[in-house]
N, C-alpha and C positions, 0 to 999 in steps of 0.2 A: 504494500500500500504506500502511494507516496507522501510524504510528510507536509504537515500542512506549514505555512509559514506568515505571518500576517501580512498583509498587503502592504504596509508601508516599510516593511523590511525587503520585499521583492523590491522595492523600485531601488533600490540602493545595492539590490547583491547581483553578481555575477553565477555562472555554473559553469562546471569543465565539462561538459556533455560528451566529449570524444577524446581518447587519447592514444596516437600514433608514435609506434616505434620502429627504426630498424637497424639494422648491423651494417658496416661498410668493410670491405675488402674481407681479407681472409683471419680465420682464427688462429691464432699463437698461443701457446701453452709455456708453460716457465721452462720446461726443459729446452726446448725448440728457440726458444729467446735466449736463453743463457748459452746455447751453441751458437748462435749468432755475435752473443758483445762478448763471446773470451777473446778471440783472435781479435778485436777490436781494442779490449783491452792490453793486450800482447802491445799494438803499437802502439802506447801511447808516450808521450814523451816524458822522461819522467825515470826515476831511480826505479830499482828493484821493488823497494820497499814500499814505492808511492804507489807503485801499478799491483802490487799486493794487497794493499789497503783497499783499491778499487774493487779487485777482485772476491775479495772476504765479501764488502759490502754490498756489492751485487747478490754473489751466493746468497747470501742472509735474504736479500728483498723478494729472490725467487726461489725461497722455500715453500713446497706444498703446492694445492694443487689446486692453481687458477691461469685464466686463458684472459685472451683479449682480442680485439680487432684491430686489425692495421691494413688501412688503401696500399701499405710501400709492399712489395715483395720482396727487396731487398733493403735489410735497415742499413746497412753500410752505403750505400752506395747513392745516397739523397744530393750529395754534392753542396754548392753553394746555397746564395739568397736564391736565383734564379727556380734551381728543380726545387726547392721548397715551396716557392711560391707555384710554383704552376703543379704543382702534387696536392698542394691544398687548395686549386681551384678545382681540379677533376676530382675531388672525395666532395665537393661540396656541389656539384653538380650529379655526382651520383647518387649524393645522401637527395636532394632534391627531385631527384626524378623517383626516385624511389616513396619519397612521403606525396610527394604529389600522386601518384600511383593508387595509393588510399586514400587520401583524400577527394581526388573528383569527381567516385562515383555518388558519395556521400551528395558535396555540393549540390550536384546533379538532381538528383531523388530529393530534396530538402527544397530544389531551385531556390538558394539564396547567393547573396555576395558576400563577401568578406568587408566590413568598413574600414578596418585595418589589420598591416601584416605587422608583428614585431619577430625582429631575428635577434638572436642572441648566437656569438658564438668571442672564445677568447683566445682561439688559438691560428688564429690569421688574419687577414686582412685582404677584404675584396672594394672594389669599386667598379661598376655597381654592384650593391651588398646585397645578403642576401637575401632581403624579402624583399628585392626587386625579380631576382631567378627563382623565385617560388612563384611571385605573383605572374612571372609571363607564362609558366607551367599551368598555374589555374585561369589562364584564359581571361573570361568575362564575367568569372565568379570571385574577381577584384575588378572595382570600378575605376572610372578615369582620377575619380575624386576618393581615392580610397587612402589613407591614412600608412605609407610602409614606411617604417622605419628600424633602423639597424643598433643595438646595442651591442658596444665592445667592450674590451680592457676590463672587463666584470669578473672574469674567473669564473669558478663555480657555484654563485650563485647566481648565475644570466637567468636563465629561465626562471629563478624567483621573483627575481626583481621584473620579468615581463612580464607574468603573471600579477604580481603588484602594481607596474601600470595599467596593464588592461582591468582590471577590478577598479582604477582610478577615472577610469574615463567617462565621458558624461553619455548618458540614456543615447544621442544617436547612435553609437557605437555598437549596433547592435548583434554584430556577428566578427569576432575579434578569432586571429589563427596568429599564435605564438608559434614561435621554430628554432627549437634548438639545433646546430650542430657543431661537433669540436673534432679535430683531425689531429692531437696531440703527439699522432706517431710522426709526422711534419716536423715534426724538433726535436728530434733523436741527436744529442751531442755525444757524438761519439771520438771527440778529440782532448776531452775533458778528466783534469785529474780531481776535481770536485765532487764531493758527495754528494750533493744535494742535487747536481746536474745527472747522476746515474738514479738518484731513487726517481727523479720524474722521468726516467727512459727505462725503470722497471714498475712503473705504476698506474701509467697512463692507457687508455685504448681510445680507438676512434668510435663513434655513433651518432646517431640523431634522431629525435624524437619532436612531435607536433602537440597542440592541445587547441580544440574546437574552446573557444571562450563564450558564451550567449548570458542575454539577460533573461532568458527565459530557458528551465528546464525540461527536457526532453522528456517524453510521457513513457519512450519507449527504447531505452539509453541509458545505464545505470549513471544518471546526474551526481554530480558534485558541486554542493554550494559554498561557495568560500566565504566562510565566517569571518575570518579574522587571517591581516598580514601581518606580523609585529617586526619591524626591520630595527636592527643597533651598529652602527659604524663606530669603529676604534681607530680613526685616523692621526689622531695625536700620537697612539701609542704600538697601533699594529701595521703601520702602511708597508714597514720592512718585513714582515713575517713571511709575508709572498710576493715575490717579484720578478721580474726576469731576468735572464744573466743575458749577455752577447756576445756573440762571436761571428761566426759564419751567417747565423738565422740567431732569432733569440730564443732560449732555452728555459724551463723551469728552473727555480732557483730559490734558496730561503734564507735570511737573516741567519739563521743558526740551525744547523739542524741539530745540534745536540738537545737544544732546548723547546724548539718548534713545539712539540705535541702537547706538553705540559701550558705553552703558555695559550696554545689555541683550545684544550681542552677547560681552560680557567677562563676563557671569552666565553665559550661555549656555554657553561654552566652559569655564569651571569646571566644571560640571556633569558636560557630556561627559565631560573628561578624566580626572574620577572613575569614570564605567560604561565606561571606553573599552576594556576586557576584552572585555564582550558585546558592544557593533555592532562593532568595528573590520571581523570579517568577512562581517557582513552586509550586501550592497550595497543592501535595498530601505530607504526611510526615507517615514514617513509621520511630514512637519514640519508644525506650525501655520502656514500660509502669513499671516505677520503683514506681509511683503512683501518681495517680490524680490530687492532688494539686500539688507537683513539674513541671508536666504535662501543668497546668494551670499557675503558675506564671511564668514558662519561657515561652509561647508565648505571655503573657502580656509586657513583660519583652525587646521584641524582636520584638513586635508588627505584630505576627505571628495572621494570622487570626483561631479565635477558632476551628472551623473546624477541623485545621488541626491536633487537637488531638483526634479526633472522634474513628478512625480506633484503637488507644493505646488504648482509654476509653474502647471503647467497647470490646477489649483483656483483659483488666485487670478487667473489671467485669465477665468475662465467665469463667477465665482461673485464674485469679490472675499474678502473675510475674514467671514466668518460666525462669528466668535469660537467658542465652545466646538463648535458642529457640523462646524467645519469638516476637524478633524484626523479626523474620521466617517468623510466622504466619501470622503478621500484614503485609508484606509485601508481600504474597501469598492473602494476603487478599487484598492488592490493585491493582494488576496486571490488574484482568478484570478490573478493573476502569478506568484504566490509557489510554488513546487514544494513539495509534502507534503518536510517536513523542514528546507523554507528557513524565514529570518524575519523578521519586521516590525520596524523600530525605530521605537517613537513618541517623538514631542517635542514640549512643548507647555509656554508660556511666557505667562506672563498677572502682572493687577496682586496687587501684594502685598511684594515683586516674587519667584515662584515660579517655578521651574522644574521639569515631572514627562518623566523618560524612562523607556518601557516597552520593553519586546521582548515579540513575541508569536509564537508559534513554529507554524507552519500540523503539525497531527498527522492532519489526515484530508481 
């Protein structure tokens, strides 16, 4: 039965009515990876002891047993700006033909337009972006006056943060498509004796994922009503905690990574403990799988029952971290779970250093 909600609360909420996911290029497994950055690691410039240290700390990052996506076929061989750049135009044109794929039968059968596209992605750079190559894919189901716009440099929290524009936008906006995609195998540093520059080339995969936004819920569509966005920026004190390094392309990078996880796990938990009104009773949580152990010591932390990192766990061992698509997935992943009236808790944590928690309440 679907939930009732009173009328002057409708005019003010949004609903995720549909949500598209897919995989780009081929699956990588840690053993399969780890064969590919030894002999990378072999040349690296650098002492015995420095390219031993690389090597330990890789070993350690691809312990167990998790896979990922990657558009390159070969991670060595990306080359300069150039083959980066045009390797993350063909993943973002395939990720795009691919979610347009699903989407325009939908459009179709619904015959509606889109009032606006928002793209999110942080791990490239196009002009024209990409919810200009989504919108010529959907045709006439974006109008001439349609509203696209492209959000960068956000990390992983792009897609929450469009999600939180598109729930800002005023009543004409009445059929909103959000589009993640992140090609993070595009910035494989593989001339690097940095730590920080090998955990993000054993942690990263490629994906992309879409979210149907409407101000009115679907009768016949497990709807999602978005309650509540609570956004916190730590710009004084976290802008370093994630940043890029540069070289050839620019690379993942962190302020420290000896201390990174403690000090994003103590943002983390500020945050919560401000919205801890709305999840406290909500058991489903779709987290940014940023990885496992961070995963694990904030719901200790918080006294989040373990559970409810099951959904992240099991994304980050399939997929690895797909930076802004990936809290998508995990969240299309818990839809059928969720009983008409139960609810979602999103979390998702990226550079800047930001933190955005949602609840999204399933009403049909």
């Amino acid at each position: 039965m679907p939930i009732r909600i009173p009328h002057s609360e409708i005019t003010l909420m949004r609903f995720v009515n549909q949500i598209y996911t897919t995989t780009l290029g081929e699956a990588w497994d840690n053993p399969r990876l780890l064969a590919a950055f030894e002999p990378m690691i072999d040349r690296l410039e650098g002492t015995d002891e420095q390219r031993k240290a690389v090597r330990d700390f890789v070993r350690f990052q691809l312990v167990g047993q998790r896979s990922r996506h990657s558009i390159n076929p070969d991670w060595a061989e990306l080359g300069p700006f150039q083959g980066r750049a045009e390797a993350f135009q063909r993943g973002v044109e395939e990720a795009c033909d691919a979610l347009a794929e699903q989407i325009l039968p939908e459009a179709e059968s619904r015959g509606v337009q889109f009032d606006a596209v928002i793209a999110t992605t942080a791990s490239g750079n196009l002009m024209p972006g990409i919810s200009y190559r989504i919108a010529r894919r959907l045709g006439r189901h974006v109008g001439p006056n349609s509203m696209l716009i492209d959000l960068s440099n956000v990390g992983c929290t792009g897609s929450s943060k469009a999600l939180n524009l598109a729930r800002s936008l005023d009543d004409s906006y009445r059929n909103v498509l959000i589009v993640a995609v992140e090609l993070p195998s595009t910035m494989v540093n593989a001339r690097s004796l940095a730590l920080d520059a090998w955990q993000g080339n054993c942690t990263f995969g490629d994906g992309a994922a879409a979210l149907w936004v409407t101000r009115e819920a679907w009768s016949d569509a497990p709807a999602l009503a978005i309650e509540e966005m609570h956004y916190r920026q730590h710009s004084v004190t976290g802008i370093d905690l994630i940043r890029w390094g540069y070289g050839e392309f620019y690379h993942f990078a962190l302020a420290d990574e000896k201390s990174f996880e403690r000090e994003v796990r103590e943002l983390l938990s500020e945050t919560l403990r401000d919205t801890e009104s709305g999840w406290r009773d909500e058991p489903r949580w779709a987290i940014h799988p940023a990885g496992i152990l961070i995963l694990m010591r904030l719901t200790r932390a918080l006294g989040i029952p373990k559970e409810a990192i099951q959904p992240s766990a099991s994304h980050f061992r399939e997929y690895s971290n797909m930076s802004s698509v990936s809290v998508l997935h995990v969240l299309k992943d818990l839809v059928s779970q969720t009983p008409v009236g139960g609810a979602v808790n999103l979390l998702t944590m990226g550079a800047g250093f930001n933190v955005v928690y949602g609840r999204l309440r399933r009403v049909s």
